[in-house]
N, C-alpha and C positions, 0 to 999 in steps of 0.2 A: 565473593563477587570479583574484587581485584585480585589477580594475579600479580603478586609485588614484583616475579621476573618482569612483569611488560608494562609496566609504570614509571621508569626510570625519565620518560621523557614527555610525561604527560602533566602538563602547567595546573590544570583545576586540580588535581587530586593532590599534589606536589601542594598547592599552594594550602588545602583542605587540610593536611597530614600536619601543617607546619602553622596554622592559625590556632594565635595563643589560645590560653583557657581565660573565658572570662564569665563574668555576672551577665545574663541576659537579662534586660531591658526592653528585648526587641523581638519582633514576629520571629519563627513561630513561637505559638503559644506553648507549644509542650515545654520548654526550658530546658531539652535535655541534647548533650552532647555539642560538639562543635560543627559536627559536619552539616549538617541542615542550618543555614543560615541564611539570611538576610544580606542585604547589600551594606556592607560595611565598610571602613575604611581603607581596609587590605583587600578586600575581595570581588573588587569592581563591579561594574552594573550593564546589565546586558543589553540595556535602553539606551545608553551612551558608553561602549565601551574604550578605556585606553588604556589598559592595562594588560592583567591576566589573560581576560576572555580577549581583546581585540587580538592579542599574539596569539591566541588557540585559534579563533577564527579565521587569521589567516595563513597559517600553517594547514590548517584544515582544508582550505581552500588549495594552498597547492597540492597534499595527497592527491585529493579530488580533481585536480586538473579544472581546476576553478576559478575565473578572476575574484568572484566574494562569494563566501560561504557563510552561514547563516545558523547559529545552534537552537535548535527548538527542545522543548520542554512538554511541547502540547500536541506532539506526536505527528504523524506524516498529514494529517488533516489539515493541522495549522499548514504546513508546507504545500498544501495545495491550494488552499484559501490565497495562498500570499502569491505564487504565482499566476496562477488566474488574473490578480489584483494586478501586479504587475506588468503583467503582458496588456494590458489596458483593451482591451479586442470587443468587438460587436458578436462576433461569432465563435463557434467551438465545432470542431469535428471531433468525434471520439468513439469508440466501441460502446456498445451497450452493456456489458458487462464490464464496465469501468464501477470503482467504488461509487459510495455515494455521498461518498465528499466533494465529488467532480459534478454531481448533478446540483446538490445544497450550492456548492458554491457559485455555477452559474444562474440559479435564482436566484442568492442575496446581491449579486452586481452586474446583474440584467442580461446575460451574455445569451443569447440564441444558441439554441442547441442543437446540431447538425450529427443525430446519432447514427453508428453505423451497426447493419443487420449481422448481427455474430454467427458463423460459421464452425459448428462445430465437429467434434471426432468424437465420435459415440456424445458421450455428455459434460464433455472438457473444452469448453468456449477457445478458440482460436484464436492469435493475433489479427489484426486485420491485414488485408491487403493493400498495397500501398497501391495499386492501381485503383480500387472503387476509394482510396483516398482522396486522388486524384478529382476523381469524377465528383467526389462530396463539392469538394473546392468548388468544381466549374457550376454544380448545380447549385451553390452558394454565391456564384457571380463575380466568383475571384478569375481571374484574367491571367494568364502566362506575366510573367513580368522581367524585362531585362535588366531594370534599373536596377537591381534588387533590395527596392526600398520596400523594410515590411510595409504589411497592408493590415488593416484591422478583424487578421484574426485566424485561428491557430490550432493546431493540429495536436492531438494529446493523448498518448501512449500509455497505457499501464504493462509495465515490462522492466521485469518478469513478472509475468501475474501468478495468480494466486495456484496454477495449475504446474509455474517452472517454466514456461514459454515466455519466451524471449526475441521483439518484433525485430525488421529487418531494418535497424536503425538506418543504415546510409540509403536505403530507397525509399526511405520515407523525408528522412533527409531529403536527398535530392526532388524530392516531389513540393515540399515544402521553398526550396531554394525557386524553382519554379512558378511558382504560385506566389511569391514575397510572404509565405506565411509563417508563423513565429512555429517552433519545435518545441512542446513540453511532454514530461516524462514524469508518470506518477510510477517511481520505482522504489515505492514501499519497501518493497519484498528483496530487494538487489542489492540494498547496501555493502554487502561481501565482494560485489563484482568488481568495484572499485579498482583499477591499473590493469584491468583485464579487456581483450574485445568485444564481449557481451556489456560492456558499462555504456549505460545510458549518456553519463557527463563526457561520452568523446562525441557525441552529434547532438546534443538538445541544446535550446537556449536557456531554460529553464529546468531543474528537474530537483525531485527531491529523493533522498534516501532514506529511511525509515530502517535504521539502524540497529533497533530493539525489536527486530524480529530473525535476522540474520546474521549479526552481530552483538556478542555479550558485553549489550547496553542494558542500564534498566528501560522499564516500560515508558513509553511516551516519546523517549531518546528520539532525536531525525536532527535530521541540515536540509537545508533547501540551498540552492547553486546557482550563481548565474557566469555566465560563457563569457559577457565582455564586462567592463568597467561602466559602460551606461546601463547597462540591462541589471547592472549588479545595484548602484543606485537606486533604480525602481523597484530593486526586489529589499531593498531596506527601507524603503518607506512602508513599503508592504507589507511584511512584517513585523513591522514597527505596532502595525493594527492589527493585527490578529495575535500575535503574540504575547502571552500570560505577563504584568509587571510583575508576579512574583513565581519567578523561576526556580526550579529546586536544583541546589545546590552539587546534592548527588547523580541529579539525572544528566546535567551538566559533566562531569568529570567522566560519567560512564561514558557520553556521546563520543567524549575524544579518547578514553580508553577503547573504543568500540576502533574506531576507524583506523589507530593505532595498530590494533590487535593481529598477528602475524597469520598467516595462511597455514590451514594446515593438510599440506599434500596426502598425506597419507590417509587420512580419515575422506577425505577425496576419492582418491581410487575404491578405497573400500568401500563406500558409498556406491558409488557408479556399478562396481560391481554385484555389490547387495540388490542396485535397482534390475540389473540383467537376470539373476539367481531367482526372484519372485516375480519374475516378467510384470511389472510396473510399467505406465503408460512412459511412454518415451517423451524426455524434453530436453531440455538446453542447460538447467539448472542444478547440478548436483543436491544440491542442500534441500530439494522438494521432492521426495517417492510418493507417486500416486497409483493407487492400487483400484481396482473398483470391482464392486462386489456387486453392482444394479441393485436390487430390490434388499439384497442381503444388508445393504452397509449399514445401518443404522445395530441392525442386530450385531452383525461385527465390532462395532464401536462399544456398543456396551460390553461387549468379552472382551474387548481388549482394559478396557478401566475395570471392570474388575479384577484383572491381572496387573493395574498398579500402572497401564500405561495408558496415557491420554492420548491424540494424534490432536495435530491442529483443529482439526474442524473437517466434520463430514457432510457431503451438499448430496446424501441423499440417494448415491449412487457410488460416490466415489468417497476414500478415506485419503488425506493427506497427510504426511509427517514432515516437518519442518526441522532440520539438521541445522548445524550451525560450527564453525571452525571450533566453536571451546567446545565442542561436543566429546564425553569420551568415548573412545571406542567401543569399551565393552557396552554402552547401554545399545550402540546402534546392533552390534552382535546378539543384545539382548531381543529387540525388536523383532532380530530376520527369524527367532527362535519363535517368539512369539507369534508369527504371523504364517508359519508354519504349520501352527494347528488351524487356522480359516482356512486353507487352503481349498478345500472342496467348496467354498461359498463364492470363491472368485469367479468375474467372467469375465470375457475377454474383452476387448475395446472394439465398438464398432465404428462402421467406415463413415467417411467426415460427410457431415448433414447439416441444410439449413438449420439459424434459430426459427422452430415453428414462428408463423407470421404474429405479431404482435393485432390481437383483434380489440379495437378500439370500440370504445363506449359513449355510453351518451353524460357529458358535465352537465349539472345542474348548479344553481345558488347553494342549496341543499344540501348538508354534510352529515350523516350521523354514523356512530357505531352500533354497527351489529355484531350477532355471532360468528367467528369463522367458519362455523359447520353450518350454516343457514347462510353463507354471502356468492354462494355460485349466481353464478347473471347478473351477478351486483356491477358499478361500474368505480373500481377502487379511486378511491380521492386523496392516498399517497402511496410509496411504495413500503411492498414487506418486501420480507428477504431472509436469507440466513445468515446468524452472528457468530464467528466468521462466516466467511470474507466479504461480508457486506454486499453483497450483488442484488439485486432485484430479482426476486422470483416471479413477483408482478408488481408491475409499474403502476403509478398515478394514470388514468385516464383509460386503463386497461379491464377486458370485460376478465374478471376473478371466472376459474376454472376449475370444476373437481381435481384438477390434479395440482394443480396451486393449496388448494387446502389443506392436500394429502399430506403434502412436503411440510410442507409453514406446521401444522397440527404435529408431526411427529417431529419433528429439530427440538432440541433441547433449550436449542438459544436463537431468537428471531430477533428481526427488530421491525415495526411498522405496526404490531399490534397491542392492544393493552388491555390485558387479562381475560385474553381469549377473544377480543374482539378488533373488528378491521374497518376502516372507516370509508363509507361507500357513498357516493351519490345517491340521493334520495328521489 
């Protein structure tokens, strides 16, 4: 997992490498090894830190072009949770094809939700436009503002999302500067972008990076960011609540080996070019090839794992492969070899189309589980979706569709139902 070349200046692992041997006494329970520990006398505490982690933290922060950066344990979730919290806001604007940590988390702290209708190309959800951003704000009763004192409430981006599209940060920017409305950035997926003009942290006020998906972090790895020294305040308190008291120690070190971890040009170009070579939907992202097969993908995905290779996550229509700088070369060469025998099941991307209208249902008091093959006309009482990238197939208060079933029924991995069943208004 470490590479001991790119370690030289990374404090947790340095510090992990060099913690004597002792008798444990102390969480965890397994008793083995030194590296998984506890907050101990050498190895600071991520609840009050003034040591190890405060100096990775803020060192972290400057990479990041950060006034305070934030190390999370509990993955870009937590970092959503906590900026939400932070930005203290009555309202939310955001894409509808935002995770659904962005929806949970404006339920647990009351925030109104101002979603916007996604726009997509063939069946790869868009960024939003910064003009009907606009028009969210005014139809939310936010007012031009010259003072440019924030107002209660905030504009939130997932970029690059889950497709490699990446929003037009300074127009939304400037629309937000307009508006007095706060800029956040669920940029899960971006963590690599970091010193580059696709990076989220050069216009948001808030944002997080989720590091163990684009960057060799372990799993759960992220930082959350704030732009000034008040906002960065509000985003340690915030944190302070959602964030695990008992942090693992290795996920820690990977976070800052992650953000550490050098660029790698060459597997770059190769990339970009690999995406040209099997005409891949076009985006902004090198480290995400999306290919889409329509009806084919699902069959695709299985010939691809039984030849030993997994992709991120298929939605159904389209297959994604998720790259990464410690990537090596040959497996990505292995892949374009790989994906050369589907080639006749491919099809090609079609031209950009509304998301079909969201047709709304009747709530009831009434909640129960049925089957998913018996819930058409039903009126869903939360959202499913597919695991990955967590998106809503269908939403809470949405009339369930045969073609919602089709999807949800053949994915391997959903989340919103439980053991074939989906929970509907009665």
């Amino acid at each position: 997992m470490f590479d001991r070349r790119y370690t030289a200046d990374c404090r947790i692992y340095n510090m992990l490498a060099a913690a004597p041997r002792h008798l444990s006494f102390h969480t965890p329970g397994h008793k083995k090894g030194k590296w998984d520990i506890t907050e101990l006398s050498f190895s600071d505490n991520l609840s009050n830190p003034t040591g190890v982690l405060k100096e990775t933290q803020t060192e972290i922060a400057a990479i990041l072009g950060a006034k305070r950066s934030f190390l999370l344990t509990d993955g870009s979730t937590c970092g959503v949770l906590s900026m939400l919290c932070a930005a203290g806001i009555q309202k939310l604007v955001f894409s509808a094809a935002a995770h659904k940590s962005v929806y949970n988390g404006c339920r647990l702290l009351g925030i109104e939700t101002i979603v916007l209708p996604v726009q997509y190309a063939g069946s790869v959800p868009l960024q939003p436009d910064p003009q009907k951003i606009a028009f969210a704000l005014q139809n939310a009763g936010m007012e031009p503002s010259r003072s440019g004192k924030a107002e209660k409430a905030a504009v939130l981006l997932t970029s690059p999302d889950y497709y490699g599209n990446i929003a037009d940060y300074a127009a939304v920017r400037a629309v937000c500067n307009a508006y007095g409305a706060l800029l956040l950035c669920d940029g899960a997926h971006g963590g690599h972008l970091h010193g580059t003009p696709l990076y989220a942290g050069k216009y948001c006020d808030f944002w997080v990076d989720g590091v163990h998906k684009s960057l060799p972090a372990f799993t759960q790895g992220a930082v959350v960011s704030a732009r000034t020294e008040a906002l960065g305040e509000r985003l340690a308190a915030a944190a302070d609540i959602f964030r695990t008291t008992s942090p693992s120690y290795p996920i820690l070190a990977s976070v800052e080996y992650a953000v550490r971890y050098p660029r790698n040009p060459r597997l770059k170009k190769e990339a970009e070019a690999v995406k040209r070579r099997l005409h891949a939907r076009e985006n902004a992202d090198w480290t995400k090839i999306v290919i889409c097969y329509g009806k084919n993908a699902f069959e695709v995905q299985r010939g691809l794992e039984a030849k030993g290779i997994f992709p991120e996550f298929c939605d159904g229509e389209n297959i994604m492969f998720y790259l990464s700088p410690a990537q090596p070369l040959a497996q990505l060469k292995k892949l374009e070899k790989a994906l050369r025998g589907f080639e006749s099941l491919r099809v090609e991307g079609e031209d950009i189309a509304p998301m079909p209208a969201f047709t709304a249902g009747k709530r009831t008091e009434k909640i129960e589980w049925i089957s998913l093959r018996k819930s058409a006309g039903f009126t869903c009482a939360g959202d499913a979706g597919l695991f990955p990238p967590c998106l809503p197939v269908v939403r809470e208060g949405q009339v369930i569709e045969r073609k919602h079933i089709e999807k949800l029924s053949e994915a391997k991995s959903v989340y919103g139902l439980l053991e074939g069943k989906i929970a509907v208004y009665i």
